[in-house]
N, C-alpha and C positions, 0 to 999 in steps of 0.2 A: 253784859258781863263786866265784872271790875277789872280785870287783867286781859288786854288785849293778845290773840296769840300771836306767835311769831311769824306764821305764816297764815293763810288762805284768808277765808271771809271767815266773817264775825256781824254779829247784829248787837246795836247799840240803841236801849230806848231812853227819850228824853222827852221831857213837855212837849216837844213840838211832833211827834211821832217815833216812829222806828225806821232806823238808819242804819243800811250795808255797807259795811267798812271791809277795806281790806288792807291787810298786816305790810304789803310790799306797794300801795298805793304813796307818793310822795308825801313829804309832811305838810301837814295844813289840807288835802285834800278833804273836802265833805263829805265823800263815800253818796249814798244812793238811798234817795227816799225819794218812794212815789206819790204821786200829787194826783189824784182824782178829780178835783174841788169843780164846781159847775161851771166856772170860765173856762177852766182848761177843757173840759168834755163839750160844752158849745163850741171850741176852736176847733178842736179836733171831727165834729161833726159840719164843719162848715161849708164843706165840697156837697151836704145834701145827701139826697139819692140819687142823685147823679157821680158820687164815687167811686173808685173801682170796687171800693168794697163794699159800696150798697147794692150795687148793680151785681156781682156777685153774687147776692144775694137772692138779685131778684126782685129788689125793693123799690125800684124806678117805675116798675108794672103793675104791683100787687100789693098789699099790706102787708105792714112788718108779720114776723114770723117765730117761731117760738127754735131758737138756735142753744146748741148744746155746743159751749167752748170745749176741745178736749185738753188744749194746750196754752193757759190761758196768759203765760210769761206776768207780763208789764202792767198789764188788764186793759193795755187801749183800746185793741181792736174792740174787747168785750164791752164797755162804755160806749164807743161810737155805736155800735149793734144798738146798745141800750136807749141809747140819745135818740138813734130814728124810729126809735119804737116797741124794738124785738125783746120777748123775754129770751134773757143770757141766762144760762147755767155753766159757769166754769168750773173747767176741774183745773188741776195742777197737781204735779208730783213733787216737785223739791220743796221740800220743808220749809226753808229760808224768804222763797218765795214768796209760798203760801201765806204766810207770816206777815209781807211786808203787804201783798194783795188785802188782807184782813183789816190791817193798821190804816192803809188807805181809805179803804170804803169804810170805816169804825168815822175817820178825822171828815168823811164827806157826807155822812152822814147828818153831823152838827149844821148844816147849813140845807140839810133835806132834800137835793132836786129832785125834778120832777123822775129824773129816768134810775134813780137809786133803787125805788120799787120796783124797776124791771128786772134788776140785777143782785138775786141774792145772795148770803155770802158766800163765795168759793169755797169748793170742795178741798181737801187735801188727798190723794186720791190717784192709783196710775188707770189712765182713760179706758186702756183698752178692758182690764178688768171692771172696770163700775162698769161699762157699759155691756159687757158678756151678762153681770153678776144680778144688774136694777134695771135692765130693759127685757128680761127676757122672752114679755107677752109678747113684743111687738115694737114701728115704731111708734115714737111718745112726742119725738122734736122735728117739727121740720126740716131743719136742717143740722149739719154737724158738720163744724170748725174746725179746721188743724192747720196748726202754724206750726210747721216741724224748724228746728235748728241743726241745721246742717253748718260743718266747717265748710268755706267756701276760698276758693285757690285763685279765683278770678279777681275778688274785690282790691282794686286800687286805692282808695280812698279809706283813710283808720276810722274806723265803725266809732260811733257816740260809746262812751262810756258806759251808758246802758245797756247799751246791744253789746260792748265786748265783755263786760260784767257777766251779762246773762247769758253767754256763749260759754263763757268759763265755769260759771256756776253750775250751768244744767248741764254742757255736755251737746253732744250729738246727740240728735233722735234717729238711733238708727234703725227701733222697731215702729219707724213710720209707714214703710210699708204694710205691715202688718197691721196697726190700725186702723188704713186707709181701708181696710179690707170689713173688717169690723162695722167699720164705719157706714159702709156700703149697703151693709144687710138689715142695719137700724133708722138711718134716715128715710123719714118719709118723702122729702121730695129729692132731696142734694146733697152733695157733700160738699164741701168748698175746701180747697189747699192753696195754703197760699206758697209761694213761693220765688224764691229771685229771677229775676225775668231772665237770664239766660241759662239758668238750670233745668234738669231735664226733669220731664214730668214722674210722680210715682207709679203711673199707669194712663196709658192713653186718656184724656180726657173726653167727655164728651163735651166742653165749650172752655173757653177762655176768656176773661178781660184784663187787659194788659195796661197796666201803671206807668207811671214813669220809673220806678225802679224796682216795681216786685209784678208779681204776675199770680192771678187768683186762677187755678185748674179748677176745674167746675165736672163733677158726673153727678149724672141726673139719677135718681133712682125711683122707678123702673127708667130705664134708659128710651126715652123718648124725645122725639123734633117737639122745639118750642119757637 
């Protein structure tokens, strides 16, 4: 846009991609453009399947699996999924997002990697409706993703910019219980939630792998010993 507003976010494109500015950000700050590019997704894949969140997965036992993001924020988690193998399909609800996920994968595209093919473009889309509305037969993904954002009262330490950006941006998910629900009756093996390691779960899980600062809830579906 040519005229910045006075207040909230605003998206700014220029040669080098698309950039989340915000009106009450100090001056000179660079606002928020996401970086996909194939160094950054080999760092971020570099814990393996020995991860919490390939292991979560299930991907330290089995080959990769065909995972439906509901909540796809940042797109990292969905990139590392992609990196050990998995076909991603994210969705996302906020527009602004959407947008910058797009701009990403478009600028990561020019340099091709290998795990781009796993990861089509994101949807724009609220999860729990595409997935009542385009899975009706049945399920279709093995698993299904939710990263809910919750405000959290405990954390000590001021969140990265992009995590307080995208708290402020999105909002609480507060109908994540209800897509947990959703979620439950269309995946074919799992569901996986990720969530802060001392936050309480959205529903008893049936297993856990626990991070050094987030905690993946794991329910099987059908609910079976593994």
């Amino acid at each position: 846009m040519d005229t910045p507003p006075v207040r909230g976010f605003y998206l700014v494109s220029t040669p080098d991609g698309l950039t989340l500015k915000h009106a009450d950000a100090p001056s000179g700050d660079s606002g928020l453009r996401l970086d996909l590019s194939d160094d950054d997704a080999v760092r971020r894949a570099a814990g393996g399947k020995q991860s919490a969140l390939a292991k979560a997965f299930g991907l330290h036992r089995r080959a990769p699996s065909r995972v439906l993001d509901t909540t796809a924020g940042l797109g990292r988690d969905a990139c590392m999924l992609a990196t050990l193998g998995c076909e991603v399909q994210s969705l996302e609800r906020q527009p602004a997002l959407h947008a910058l996920l797009c701009d990403a994968r478009e600028r990561a595209a020019l340099v091709a990697p290998d795990w781009l093919a796993r990861w089509p473009t994101p949807i724009l889309t609220d999860a729990q409706r595409w997935i009542e509305t385009q899975l009706p037969g049945g399920p279709s993904f093995d698993a299904i993703y939710i990263d809910p954002m919750f405000a959290s009262s405990r954390r000590k330490a001021k969140p990265q910019k992009a995590l307080a950006w995208l708290a402020e941006l999105a909002g609480t998910d507060d109908d994540a219980p209800a897509l947990l629900a959703v979620a439950r009756r269309h995946a074919r093996k799992r569901v996986v939630v990720k969530q802060h390691g001392r936050s309480a779960p959205l529903a008893p899980p049936d297993n856990q792998v626990v991070g050094k600062a987030v905690r993946f809830d794991i329910y099987l579906t059908p609910p079976v010993l593994e």
